[in-house]
C-alpha positions in Angstrom: 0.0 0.0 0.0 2.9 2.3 0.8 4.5 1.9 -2.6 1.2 2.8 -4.2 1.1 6.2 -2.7 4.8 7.2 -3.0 4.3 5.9 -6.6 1.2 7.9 -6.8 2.6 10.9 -5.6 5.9 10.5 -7.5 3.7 10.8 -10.6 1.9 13.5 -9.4 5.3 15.6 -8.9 6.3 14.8 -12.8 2.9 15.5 -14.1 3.6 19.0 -12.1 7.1 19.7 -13.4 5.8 18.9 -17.0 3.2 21.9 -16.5 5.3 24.3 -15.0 7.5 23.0 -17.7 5.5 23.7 -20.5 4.1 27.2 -19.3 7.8 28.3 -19.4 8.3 26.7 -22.9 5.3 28.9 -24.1 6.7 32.2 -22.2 10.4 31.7 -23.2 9.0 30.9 -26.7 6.8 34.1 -27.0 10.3 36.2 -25.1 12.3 34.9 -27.7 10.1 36.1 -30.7 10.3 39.8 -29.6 13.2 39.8 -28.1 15.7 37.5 -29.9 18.2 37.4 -27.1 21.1 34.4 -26.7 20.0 34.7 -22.9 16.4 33.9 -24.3 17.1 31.1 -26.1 19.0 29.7 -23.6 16.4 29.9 -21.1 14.1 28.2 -24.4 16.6 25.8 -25.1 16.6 25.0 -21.1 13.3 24.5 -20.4 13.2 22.4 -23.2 15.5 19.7 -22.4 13.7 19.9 -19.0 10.3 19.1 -20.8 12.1 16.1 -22.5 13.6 15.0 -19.4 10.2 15.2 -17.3 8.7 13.2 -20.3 10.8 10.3 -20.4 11.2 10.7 -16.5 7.1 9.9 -16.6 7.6 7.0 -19.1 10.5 4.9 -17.9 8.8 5.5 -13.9 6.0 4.1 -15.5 7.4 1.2 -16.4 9.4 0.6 -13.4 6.7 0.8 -10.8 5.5 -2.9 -10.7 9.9 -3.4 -9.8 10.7 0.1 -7.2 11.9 -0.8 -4.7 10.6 1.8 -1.3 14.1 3.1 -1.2 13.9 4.2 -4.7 10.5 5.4 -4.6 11.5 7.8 -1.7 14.5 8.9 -3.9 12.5 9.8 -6.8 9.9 10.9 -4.8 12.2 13.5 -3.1 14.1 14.2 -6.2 10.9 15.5 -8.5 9.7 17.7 -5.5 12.6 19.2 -5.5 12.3 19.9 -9.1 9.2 20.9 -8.6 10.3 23.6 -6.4 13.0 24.6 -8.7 10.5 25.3 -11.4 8.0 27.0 -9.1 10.8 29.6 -8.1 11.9 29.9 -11.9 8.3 30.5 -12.4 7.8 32.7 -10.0 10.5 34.9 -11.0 10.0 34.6 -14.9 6.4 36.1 -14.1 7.2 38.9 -12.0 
């Protein structure tokens, strides 16, 4: 039952950081169209490979569930929240 929940939640936490992920994609995007800035792009190219990495974060997590070990799951767990965190700072700021 405990792995369910920790999975659960884990899930939750990269379904959150692909969001936040995506809402900075689209602002970055629409930055880098007026402004054509190297610091723009960066920030683009970025959030980008974050979006990729959340993705196939969510797919191989997927298929590793019915195999995670607790340990792991806590890991993973505490990993993506602090992600999670990251990106709701770095959105934070980027809308201010």
């Amino acid at each position: 039952m405990a792995f369910l929940i920790w999975d659960t939640a884990t899930l939750a936490l990269i379904v959150v950081n692909v969001i936040l992920t995506l809402l900075l994609v689209f602002v970055y995007t629409k930055n880098y169209k007026q402004i054509k800035s190297k610091m723009t792009f960066g920030l683009l190219f970025f959030a980008l490979a974050f979006l990729v990495e959340n993705i196939i974060d969510f797919y191989f997590y997927n298929l590793m569930i019915a195999q995670s070990a607790f340990d792991f799951t806590t890991i993973h767990f505490t990993v993506n929240l602090i992600e999670m965190i990251g990106l709701l700072v770095l959105s934070y700021v980027t809308w201010k």
